[in-house]
N, C-alpha and C positions, 0 to 999 in steps of 0.2 A: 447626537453621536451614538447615543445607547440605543436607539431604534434600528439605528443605519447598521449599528454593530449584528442586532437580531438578524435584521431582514438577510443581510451578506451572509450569515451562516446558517438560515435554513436554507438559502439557495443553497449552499455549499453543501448542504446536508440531502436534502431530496435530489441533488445535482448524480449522485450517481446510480440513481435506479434507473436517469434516462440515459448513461452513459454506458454501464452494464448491465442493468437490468431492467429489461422490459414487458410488459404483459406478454405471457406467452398465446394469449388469446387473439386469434383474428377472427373480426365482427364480419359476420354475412356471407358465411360460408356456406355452398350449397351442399346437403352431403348427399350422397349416393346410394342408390335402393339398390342393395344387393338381390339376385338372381339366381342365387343356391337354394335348396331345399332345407327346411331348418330340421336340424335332428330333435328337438325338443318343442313342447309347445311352451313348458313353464321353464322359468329359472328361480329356484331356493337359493338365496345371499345369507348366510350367516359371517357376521362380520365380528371375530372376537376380540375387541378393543385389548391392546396391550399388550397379547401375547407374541413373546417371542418365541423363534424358530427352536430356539434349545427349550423349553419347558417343554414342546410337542412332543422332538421327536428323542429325548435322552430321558424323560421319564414317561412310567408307563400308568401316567394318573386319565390319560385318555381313552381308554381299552377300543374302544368303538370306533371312533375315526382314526386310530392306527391299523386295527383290523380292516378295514373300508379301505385304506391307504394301499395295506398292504398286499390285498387279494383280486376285487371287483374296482375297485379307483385307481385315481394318480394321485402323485402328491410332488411335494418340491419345495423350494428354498423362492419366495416371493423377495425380492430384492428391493424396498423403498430408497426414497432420498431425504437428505435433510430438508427440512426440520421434519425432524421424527415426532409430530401432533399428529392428533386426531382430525382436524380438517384436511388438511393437505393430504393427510394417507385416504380420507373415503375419497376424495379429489381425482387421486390417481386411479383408484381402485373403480370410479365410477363415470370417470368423467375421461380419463386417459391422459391427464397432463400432470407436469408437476407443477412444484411450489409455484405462487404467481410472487413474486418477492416485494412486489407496491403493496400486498395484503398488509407486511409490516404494521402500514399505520395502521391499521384496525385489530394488532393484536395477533392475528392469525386466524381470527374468529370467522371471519366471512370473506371470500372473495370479493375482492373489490368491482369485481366487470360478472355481468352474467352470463354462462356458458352451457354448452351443451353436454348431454350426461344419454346415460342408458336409457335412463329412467324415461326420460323427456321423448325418447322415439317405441318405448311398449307402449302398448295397447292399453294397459292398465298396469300400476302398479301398488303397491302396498308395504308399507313400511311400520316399526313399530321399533323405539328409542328415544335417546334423550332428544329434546329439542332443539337441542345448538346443533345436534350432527344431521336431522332431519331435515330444519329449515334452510340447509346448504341447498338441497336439491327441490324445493319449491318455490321460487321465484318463476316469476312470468307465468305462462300458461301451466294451470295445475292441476286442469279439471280432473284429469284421469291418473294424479298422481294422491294416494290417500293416505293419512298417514296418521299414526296414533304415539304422542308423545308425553313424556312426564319428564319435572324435574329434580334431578338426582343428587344436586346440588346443598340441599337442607342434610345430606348424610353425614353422617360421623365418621371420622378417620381414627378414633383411638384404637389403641391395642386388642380390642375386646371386639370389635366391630364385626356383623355377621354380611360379610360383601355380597355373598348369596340372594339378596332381597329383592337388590339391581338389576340381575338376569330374568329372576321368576317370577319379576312382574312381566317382563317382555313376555315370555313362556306364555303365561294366565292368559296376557292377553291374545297370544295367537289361537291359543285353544278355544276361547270365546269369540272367537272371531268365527272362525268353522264350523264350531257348535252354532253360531246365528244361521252360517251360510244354510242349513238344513233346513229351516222355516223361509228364509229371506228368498225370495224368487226371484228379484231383480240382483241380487248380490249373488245367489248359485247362477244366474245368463252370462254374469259378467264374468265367475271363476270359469266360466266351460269354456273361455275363449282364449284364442292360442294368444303369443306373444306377451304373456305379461310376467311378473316380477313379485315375487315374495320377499322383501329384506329385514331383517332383525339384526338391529345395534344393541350388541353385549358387551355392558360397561362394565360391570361389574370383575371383570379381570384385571381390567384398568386400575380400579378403585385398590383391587387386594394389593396389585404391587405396590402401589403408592404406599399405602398403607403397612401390608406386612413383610413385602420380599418378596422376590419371585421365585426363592429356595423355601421359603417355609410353608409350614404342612397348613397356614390357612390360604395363601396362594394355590397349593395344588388340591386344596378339597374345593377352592372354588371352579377351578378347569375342570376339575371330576366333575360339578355341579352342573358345568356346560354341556361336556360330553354327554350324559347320560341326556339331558334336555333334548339334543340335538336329536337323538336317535331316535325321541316320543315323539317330534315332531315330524322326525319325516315318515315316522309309522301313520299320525294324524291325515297326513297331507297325501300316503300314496292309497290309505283306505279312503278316502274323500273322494280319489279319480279312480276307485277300484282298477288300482295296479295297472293303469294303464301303458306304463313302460315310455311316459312321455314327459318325463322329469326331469330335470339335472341341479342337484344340487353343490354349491361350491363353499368351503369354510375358507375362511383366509383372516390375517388381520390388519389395522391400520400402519402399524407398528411394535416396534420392540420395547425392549425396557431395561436398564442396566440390574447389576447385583443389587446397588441399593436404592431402588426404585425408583427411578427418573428415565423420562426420553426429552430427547428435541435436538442431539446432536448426532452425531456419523458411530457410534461404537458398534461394533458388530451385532451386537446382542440387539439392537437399539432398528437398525437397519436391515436387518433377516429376520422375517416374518416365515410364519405355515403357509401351506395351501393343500387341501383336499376337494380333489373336483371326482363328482360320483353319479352315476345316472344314464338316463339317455344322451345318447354322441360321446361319450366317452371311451377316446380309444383300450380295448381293452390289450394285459400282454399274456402273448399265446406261450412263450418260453414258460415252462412246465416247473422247470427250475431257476426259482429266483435265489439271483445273487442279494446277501448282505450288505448293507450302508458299514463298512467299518469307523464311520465319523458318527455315525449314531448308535441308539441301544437297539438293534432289533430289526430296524427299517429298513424293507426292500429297497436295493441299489436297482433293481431293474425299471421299477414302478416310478423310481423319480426322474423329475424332468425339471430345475430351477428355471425361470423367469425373471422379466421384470417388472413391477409391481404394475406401472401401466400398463401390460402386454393384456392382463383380468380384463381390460374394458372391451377391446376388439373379440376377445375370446368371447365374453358373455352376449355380445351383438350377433356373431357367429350362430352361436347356438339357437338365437330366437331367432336368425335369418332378419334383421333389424338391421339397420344401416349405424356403419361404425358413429361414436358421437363425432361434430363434426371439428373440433379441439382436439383429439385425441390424436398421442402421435406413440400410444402403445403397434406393438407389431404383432400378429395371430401366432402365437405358437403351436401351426396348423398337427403339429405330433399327436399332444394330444387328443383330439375329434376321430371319430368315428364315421368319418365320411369318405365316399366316392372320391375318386382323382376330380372325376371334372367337377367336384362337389367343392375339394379341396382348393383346386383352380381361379374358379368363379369368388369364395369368399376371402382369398386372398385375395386377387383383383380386387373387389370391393374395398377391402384395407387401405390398398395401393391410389386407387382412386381419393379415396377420401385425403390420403395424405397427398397426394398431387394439387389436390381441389384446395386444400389450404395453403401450399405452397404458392399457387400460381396466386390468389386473392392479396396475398403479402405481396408478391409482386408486384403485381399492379396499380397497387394501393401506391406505391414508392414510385413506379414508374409514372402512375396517374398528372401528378405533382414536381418532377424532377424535373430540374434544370438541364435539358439537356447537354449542353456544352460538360457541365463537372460529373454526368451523370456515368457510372458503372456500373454495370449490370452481372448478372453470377451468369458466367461466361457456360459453364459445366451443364447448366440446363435453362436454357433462355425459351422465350415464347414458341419460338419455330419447334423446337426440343420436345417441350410439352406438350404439342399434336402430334407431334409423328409417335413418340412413345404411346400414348393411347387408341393411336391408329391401329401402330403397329400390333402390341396387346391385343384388341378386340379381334381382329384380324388370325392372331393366334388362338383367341377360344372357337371361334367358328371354323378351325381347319384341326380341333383337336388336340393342338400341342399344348397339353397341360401342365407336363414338366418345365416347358419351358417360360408359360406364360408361370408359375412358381416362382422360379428363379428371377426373373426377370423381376419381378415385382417387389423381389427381397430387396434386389439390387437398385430399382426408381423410388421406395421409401427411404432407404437409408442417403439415395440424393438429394431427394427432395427433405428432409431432417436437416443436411445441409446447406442447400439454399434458403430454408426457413430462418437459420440461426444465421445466416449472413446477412438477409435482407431486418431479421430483427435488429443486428447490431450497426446497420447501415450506418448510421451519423454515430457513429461514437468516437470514431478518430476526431472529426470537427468540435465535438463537445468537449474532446478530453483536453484540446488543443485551447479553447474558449475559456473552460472552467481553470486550467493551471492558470492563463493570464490574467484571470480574474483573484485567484492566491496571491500573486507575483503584486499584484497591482494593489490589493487590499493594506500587505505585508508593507511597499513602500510608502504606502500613505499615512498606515502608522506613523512608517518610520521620520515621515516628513515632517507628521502635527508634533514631535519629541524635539527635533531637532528646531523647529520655529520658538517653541516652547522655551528652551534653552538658550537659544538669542536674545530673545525677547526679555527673559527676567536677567539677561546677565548685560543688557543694555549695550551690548558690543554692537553698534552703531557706524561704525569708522570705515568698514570694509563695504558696509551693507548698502549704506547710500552713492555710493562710487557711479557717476554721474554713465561712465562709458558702459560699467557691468546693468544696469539698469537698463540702457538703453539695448544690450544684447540679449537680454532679460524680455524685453520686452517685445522685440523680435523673435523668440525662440517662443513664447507664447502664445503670439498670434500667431504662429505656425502650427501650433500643437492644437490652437482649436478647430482650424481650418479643416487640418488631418482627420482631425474628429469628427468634426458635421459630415465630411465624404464620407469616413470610414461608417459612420452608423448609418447613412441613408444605403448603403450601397447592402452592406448586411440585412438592414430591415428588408428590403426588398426580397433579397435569396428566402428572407425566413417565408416571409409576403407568400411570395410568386412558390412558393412548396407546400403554401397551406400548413405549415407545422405546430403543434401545440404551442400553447400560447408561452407556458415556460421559455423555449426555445427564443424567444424575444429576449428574455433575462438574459439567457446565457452568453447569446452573441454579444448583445451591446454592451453589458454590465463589466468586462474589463475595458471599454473602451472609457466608461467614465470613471472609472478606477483608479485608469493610467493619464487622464487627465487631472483629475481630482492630486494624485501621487506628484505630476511632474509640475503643477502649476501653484503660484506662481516659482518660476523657474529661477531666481534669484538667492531661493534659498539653498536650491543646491551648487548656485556657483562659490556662495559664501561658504560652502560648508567645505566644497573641492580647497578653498583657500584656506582654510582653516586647517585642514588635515594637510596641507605643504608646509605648513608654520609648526603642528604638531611634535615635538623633540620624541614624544613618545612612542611614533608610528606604527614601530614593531611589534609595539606592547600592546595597543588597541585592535592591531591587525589578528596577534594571536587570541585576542579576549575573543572577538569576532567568532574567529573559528569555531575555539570552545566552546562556545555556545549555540553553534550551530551543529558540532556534533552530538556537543551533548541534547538539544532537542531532537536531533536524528536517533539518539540510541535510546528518548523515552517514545519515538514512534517503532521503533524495532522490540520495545517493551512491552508493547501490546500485541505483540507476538510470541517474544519467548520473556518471559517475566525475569529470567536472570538476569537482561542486559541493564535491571535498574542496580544493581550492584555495582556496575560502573561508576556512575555518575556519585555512589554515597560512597564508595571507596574513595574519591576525590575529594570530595565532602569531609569526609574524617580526617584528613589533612591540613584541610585550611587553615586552620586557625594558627597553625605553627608556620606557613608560611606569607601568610598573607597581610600581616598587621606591623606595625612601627608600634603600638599599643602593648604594655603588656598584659595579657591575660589569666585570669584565675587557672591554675594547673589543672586543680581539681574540676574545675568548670568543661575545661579542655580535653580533660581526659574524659570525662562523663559524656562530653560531646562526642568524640570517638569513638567510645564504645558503641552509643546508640545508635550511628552510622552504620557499624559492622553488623549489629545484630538486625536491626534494620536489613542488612544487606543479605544477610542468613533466611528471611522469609521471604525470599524471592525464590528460593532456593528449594522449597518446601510444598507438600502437595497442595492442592488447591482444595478449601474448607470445605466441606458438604457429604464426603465419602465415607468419612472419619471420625468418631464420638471421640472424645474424652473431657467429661465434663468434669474431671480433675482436674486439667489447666484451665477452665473458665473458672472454680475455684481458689484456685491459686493468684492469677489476677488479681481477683476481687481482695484476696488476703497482702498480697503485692501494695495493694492501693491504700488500702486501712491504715498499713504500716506508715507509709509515707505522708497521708493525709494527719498523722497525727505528729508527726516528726515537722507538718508545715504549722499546724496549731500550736507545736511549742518555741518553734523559732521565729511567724511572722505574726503571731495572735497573742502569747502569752507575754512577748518580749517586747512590745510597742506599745509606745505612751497612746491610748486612744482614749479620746475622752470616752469616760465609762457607758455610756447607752451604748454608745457604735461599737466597745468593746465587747458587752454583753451579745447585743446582737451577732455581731460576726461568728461569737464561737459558737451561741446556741445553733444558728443555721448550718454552720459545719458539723455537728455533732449530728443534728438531723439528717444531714445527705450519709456520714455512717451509718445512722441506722437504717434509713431505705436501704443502702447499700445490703448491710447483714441482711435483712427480711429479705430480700431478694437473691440472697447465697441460698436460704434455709427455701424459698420457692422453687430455684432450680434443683436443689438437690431433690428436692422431693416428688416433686413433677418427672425426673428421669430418673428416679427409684420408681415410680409408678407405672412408668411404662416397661421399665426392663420385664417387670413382674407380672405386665400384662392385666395389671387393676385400674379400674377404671380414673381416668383426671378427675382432680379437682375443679368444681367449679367455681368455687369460693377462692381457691386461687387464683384461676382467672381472674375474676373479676378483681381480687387486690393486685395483680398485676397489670390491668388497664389504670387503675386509681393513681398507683407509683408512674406511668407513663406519663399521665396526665399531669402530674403534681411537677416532675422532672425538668421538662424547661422552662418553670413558671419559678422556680427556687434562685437559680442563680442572681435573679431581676431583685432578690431583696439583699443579698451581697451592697456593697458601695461603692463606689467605681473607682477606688484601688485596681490599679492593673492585677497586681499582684491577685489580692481577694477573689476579684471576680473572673480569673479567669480558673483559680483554683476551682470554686464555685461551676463553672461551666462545662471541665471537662469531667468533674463528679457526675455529672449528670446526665451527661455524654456516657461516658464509661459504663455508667450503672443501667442505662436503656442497653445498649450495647451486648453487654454481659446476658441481658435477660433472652438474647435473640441465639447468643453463641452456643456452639457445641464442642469447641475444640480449642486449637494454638489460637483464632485471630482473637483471644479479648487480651495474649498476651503482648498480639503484635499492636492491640490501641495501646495498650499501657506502654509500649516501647516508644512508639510512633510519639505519644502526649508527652513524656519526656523528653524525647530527644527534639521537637519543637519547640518547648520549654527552655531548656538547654539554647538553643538557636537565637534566644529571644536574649537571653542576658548575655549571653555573645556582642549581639547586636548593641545592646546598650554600652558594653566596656567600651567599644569600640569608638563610641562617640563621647567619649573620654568627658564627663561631661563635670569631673573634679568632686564635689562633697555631695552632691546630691545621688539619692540611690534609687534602685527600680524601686523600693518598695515605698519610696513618699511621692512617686508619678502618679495618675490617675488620666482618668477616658476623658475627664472634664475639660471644656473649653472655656479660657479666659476670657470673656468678650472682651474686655476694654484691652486688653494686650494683644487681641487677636493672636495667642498663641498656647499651648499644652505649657500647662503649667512648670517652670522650671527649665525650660528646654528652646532651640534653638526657635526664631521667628518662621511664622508664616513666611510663605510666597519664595522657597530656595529651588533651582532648576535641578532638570535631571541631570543624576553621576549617575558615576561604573560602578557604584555603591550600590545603588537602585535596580541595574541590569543585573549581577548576581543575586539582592532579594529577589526578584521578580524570578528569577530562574529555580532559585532555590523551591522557590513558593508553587513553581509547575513543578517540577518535581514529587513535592510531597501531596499532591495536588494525583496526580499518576500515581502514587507511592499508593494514596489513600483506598486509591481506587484498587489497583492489583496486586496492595503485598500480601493478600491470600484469595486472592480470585477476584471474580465478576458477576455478574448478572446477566452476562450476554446474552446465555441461554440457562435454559432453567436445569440444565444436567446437573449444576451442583447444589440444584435443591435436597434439602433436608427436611422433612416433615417435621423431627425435632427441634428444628430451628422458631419454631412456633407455640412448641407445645405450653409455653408459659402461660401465652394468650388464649388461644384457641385448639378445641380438638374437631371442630368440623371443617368437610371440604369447601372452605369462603375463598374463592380465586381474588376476588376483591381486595378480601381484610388480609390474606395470603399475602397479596404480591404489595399492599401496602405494607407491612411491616417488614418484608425484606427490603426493600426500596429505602424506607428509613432507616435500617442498621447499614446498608451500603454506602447510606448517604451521611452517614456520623461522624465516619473520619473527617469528611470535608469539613464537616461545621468545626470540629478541633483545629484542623489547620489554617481554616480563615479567622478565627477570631485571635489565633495568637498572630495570624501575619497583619490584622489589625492593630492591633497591641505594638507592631514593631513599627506600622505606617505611623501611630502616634507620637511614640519614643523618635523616630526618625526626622519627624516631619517631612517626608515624604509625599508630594503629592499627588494621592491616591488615583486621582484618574488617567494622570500619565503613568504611574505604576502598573495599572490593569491596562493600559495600552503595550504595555514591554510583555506582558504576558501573551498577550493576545497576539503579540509577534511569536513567541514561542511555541506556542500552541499551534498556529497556524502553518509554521514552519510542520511540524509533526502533522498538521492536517495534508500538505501539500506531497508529503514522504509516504501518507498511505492513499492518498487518492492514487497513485501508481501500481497501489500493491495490493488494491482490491481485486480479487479473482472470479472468473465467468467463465473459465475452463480446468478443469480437474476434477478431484472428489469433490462431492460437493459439501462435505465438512468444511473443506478449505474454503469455498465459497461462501458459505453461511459465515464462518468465524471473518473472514477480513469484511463482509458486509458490517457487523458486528463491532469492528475494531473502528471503523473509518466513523458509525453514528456515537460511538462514544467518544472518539476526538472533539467530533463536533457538537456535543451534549454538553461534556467536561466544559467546553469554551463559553458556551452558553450558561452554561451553572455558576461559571464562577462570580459572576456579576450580582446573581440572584441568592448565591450564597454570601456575600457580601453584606448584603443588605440584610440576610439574616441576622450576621455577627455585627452587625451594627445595632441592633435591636437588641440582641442578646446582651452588649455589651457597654452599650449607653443610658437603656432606661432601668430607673429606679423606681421600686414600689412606692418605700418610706416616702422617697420626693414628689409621687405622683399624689400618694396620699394626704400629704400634709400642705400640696398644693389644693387640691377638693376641700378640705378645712379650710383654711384661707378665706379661699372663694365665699365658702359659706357665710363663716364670719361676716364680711363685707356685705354681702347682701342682705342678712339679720341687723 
């Protein structure tokens, strides 16, 4: 069942990149030798990692390329798309497409399909930058592409750090390059020859934002650092061709970068890049008097011309008379060029060509394999369409009409952009159709092994063997398999007879044994129909139903707008006053409610990362102290224990205070060190990897007292937690730890269980009684008991996850979120220690809903079956509400929402198993089992 559970929801998971999104790459494309005269022989790519459009053009830290901007160049507003990284932006920048959204699984890091680029059609080229952005553009054939890399990654991000180093290695080594070209013979035949490419990847702007801000003065002495670089190079580079006037150089960057220093999402800042294009073919402006940018400080309105980030690829092919790459679906922004009409003409056609040539191959590709019979084709530009359109074109350069073949070809790329994205999304209707009945189908099958479950331990026999329902039972079976072997052979076939990825096998058949696996044997839901006619309480199960389907509907609407978890805990904070025959501690009650509400208040609240106050990460920690000592006088000083187990409990809680304080007195002094811009401790670091280390190894010597050891666990939780924080969330674990707390002795009143208390229960299993000591036997069926924990439990579950943000994308990283641990740029030991403080809540909320599986008897594997309805439920409400048209913010974030539904679902099983470790094994017992053993064999 645990595999079957896996396997269903990575389909569910990879199930929508082939629904919405798909490589936007088509393989074996022929692309087109343009025909025009190149206005240049060389092209200069400076690419300045990071910077955004406002550091350009509203401060005057660039003197040089604003002056160049303003007089003798162009410039403009370069328009990226999400994810605002550094691969996707050289992507566009060089390649002409965007994001490919399957790169996902690898990070971002690499495209996953090989593609074509500038680089790939000059004569030669030459590059010089970090590694990871280099080795994008060297795959396949790379004879003629050269390239010189370092890695930038061993640097330091503290406050003190001189970002400068990053750039003026690239700089050195371009100037050593030219300086060789002067002896090198074979290296000056290959610079004299036209068509080739200069690129320089400057990271180091990247680094400063990260690092300092893209408002502080070490940010704009690094852009000074660039600018002034820029100018010696292209002084190097125009005395090399003795001023030949057959240069063109262009600055631009990958991407933007918020106030406080993060990209990867849609923010303005994030998404409007520079561009300065200067040199030969550069159309120059003859108005004598230029107008001001009043959106900027300074900058000619005349001189600018915005774009879109892909448009740079067409342009820069343009220039070297290169044929467009043949992926690229940027458009020529023929304005700015410096070229003849029928100059102009010819290297638009080429554009227009190359995006038809990719259109029609997508075509074909689809028609190649279609069934004709189901087969539709994009009615707007069909085969016949696409000869005569290039008939007609070609027919118009040979008779002159160059304005018209212009227009014309504005108007056949943005069609043919159209039929690309139709023919990409060809089968998504049939998939989205496949994949829902594959939810629907998963969802009943649950629901069916619960409700067998429940017969079956309650022995209700009487209805079930009913000689006539059996025999109907049994007919309606052998009908449903019959349906099934036609329905899958007939399917295989379509998938067959189209040649389609082999996934596509999954997707069709896999609700058809869903929905067999769900309705068979068919008996149990005739019994069940019978049962709910006998039901007195009908109305009351019907409305439970609802409830819980909305309320799983408004934690998939939570992953949207985080205040709709307010709903469900505002409900929450009532329960307990309506829902019980039991009566319950006031004080317990009311504790419960508040927790709820405040709970309910940081949904409310901005999402952690933007924001320092490492005042309330203090305050927590002083929150927790209080309380942890207020639990040592009431459940450790007050209990008969025999004296060793006595001793021990308290020393090891006094211990996790004190890691606790050492770990107030680290943060505090690690974020006095950097406000002041003094160098980190290392000696810190390194006692805050020790405290990590030691952290979840502490609770395991606790004694498996519920009570003890889960005090024990969430100390330990808390205090990792804290060392990650910078603001409100270490106050929202300390709320979250209590109010699940809270929930848990809830849960025990509830089962009213007379003299015995939570605090004489334990983790420990009675073998010979086969059951939790004190408490009701093994082997009870699921209630409507179980359906609220289990809800409850997704909930906090979603709760843990976004009651102060995500991980989705890295915008709300904080570089201070680290600094306990590390002050270099480690993407690795980075993205693992945020991954572990996102992932802490979860470990709080499983081990106390552990804690209630025990106290309840509950059994556990049908409990994480009602979850899994849950979940899947909110899985099936965002597979609808993933988006492939709009900004592509909105695109990137519900891609985002729908893998963390399916992540979450995935985790909890595996977190599970954590809190089961966490909260069963015992050092002492493992220890003085080793002794034993020894004994015995001495």
């Amino acid at each position: 069942m645990f595999i079957t559970a896996i396997f269903i929801h990575i389909v569910f998971l990879f199930s929508i990149f082939d629904i919405y999104f798909k490589s936007p790459i088509v393989k074996n494309v022929v692309v087109y030798e343009p025909t025009h005269v190149a206005p240049a022989d060389r092209l200069v790519l400076f690419v300045v990692d990071g910077l955004r459009a406002e550091s350009f053009v509203n401060y005057t830290t660039m003197p040089y390329l604003r002056e160049v901007a303003n007089t003798h160049g162009r410039w403009g507003i370069s328009n990226t798309r999400v994810p605002t990284e550094s691969r996707p932006g050289h992507v566009a920048i060089i390649a002409g497409f965007y994001e490919d959204p399957s790169a996902i699984a690898k990070g971002w890091k690499e495209n996953p399909v090989d593609f074509d680029s500038v680089f790939n059609q000059t004569l030669y080229t030459w590059a010089w930058g970090t590694y990871d952005i280099l080795e994008i553009f060297t795959k396949g054939a790379t004879n003629h592409i050269t390239i010189d890399k370092f890695d930038p990654y061993d640097q330091s991000f503290s406050s003190n750090k001189n970002t400068t180093l990053l750039d003026d290695l690239v700089f050195t080594k371009v100037k050593s390059f030219f300086k060789k070209a002067q002896y090198d013979n074979i290296l000056s035949e290959k610079l004299r020859s036209k068509k080739i490419v200069f690129f320089l990847h400057l990271l180091g702007t990247d680094t400063a934002g990260h690092t300092h801000k893209p408002k502080t003065q070490n940010f704009l002495t690094t852009i000074k650092f660039v600018d002034e670089h820029i100018k010696e190079v292209e002084k190097l580079i125009k005395d090399f061709y003795n001023n030949d006037g057959r240069t063109t150089f262009l600055m631009t960057s990958d991407h933007g970068m918020t106030d406080w220093g993060s990209h990867g999402t849609g923010d303005d800042h994030e998404t409007q890049t520079p561009y300065v294009l200067w040199g030969s073919g550069v159309e120059q402006i003859k108005d004598k008097e230029s107008k001001l940018d009043l959106m900027t400080n300074s900058m000619s309105l005349t001189h600018r011309f915005d774009i879109n980030q892909a448009d740079l690829t067409p342009l820069m092919s343009t220039i070297l008379s290169i044929p467009v790459p043949a992926n690229s679906i940027g458009q020529l922004p023929i304005e700015l060029l410096n070229m003849t009409l029928q100059d102009k003409a010819k290297a638009i056609y080429s554009n227009c060509r190359q995006m038809i040539a990719q259109y029609n191959k997508k075509r074909l590709d689809v028609e190649a394999n279609a069934v004709k019979i189901i087969y539709k084709p994009f009615k707007l530009f069909d085969g016949n369409k696409v000869k005569e359109v290039i008939n007609t074109m070609e027919k118009m350069l040979k008779d002159g009409q160059y304005e018209k073949v212009i227009s014309l070809s504005e108007e056949i790329m943005h069609l043919s952009l159209k039929g690309l994205n139709y023919y990409h999304n060809y089968y998504q209707v049939p998939l989205l159709i496949t994949v829902t009945l594959s939810f629907m189908g998963w969802i009943l099958y649950l629901l069916r092994v619960i409700i067998k479950q429940k017969m079956f331990i309650q022995a209700d026999f009487s209805n079930y063997n009913n000689l006539y329902r059996l025999r109907i039972s049994k007919l309606i079976d052998t009908a449903i398999m019959y349906i099934s072997i036609i329905t899958v052979v007939v399917l295989f076939l379509i998938v067959y007879v189209q040649s389609l990825p082999m996934q596509y096998y999954i997707y069709f058949l896999m609700p058809i044994f869903l929905w067999k696996l769900a309705l068979s044997p068919f008996n149990i839901w005739l019994e069940t129909l019978s049962m709910l006619k006998n039901n007195k309480k009908l109305n009351m199960l019907g409305i439970e139903v609802l409830c819980y389907v909305f309320g799983s509907l408004l934690l998939g609407l939570a992953l949207t707008h985080r205040w709709a978890l307010s709903i469900p805990l505002l409900g929450m904070s009532v329960w307990p006053f309506f829902s019980s025959s039991v009566h319950l501690n006031k004080l317990l009650s009311i504790a419960w409610t508040i927790g709820c509400l405040l709970l309910s208040i940081f949904s409310f609240m901005p999402v952690v990362g933007k924001d320092v106050w490492i005042e309330l990460v203090i305050l927590a920690a002083l929150i927790w102290l209080v309380l942890h000592m207020l639990y040592i006088k009431k459940y450790l000083l007050n209990v008969n224990f025999e004296n060793e187990l006595l001793r021990r409990e308290i020393i090891i809680t006094i211990g996790q205070q004190f890691l606790l304080f050492i770990s107030c007195l680290v943060i505090y002094l690690q974020s006095k060190r950097f406000e002041t811009k003094a160098p980190l401790s290392q000696s810190l670091h390194l006692l805050c990897w020790i405290i990590a280390v030691i952290l979840p190894i502490v609770p395991m010597f606790y004694s498996k007292k519920i009570m003890n050891r889960l005090i024990g666990i969430n100390a330990s939780i808390l205090n990792f937690y804290l060392l990650l924080s910078v603001a409100h969330e270490g106050l929202f674990m300390l709320t979250l730890i209590i109010n699940v707390n809270c929930w848990m002795f809830i849960e025990f009143e509830l089962l009213d269980e007379g003299k015995i208390k939570i605090s004489d229960c334990d983790f420990e299993v009675d073998v010979i009684r086969g059951s939790e000591k004190g408490l009701a036997p093994i082997g009870r069926s699921i209630n409507s008991h179980d359906f609220r924990r289990a809800f409850f439990f997704t909930l906090y579950i979603i709760l843990a996850y976004f009651g102060t943000g995500n991980i989705a994308s890295l915008n709300s990283f904080e570089v201070r979120w680290v600094l306990c641990f590390t002050s270099s740029f480690q993407p690795f030991v980075i993205t693992t220690l945020i991954l572990l403080k996102t992932l802490s809540p979860f470990l709080c909320v499983a081990c106390t809903f552990r804690a209630i599986q025990h106290l309840t008897k509950a059994p556990v594997g049908y409990l994480n079956m009602i979850v899994l309805i849950f979940s899947n439920i909110m899985g099936l409400y965002m597979l609808f509400h993933v988006k492939n048209i709009g900004s592509w913010l909105e695109i990137g974030t519900s891609i985002s929402q729908f893998v963390i539904v399916q992540v979450i679902t995935l985790f909890i099983v595996l977190i599970n198993q954590i809190a089961k470790v966490l909260t069963e094994i015992e050092v002492f017992n493992l220890i003085n089992k080793v002794f034993k053993t020894r004994k015995k064999i001495l």
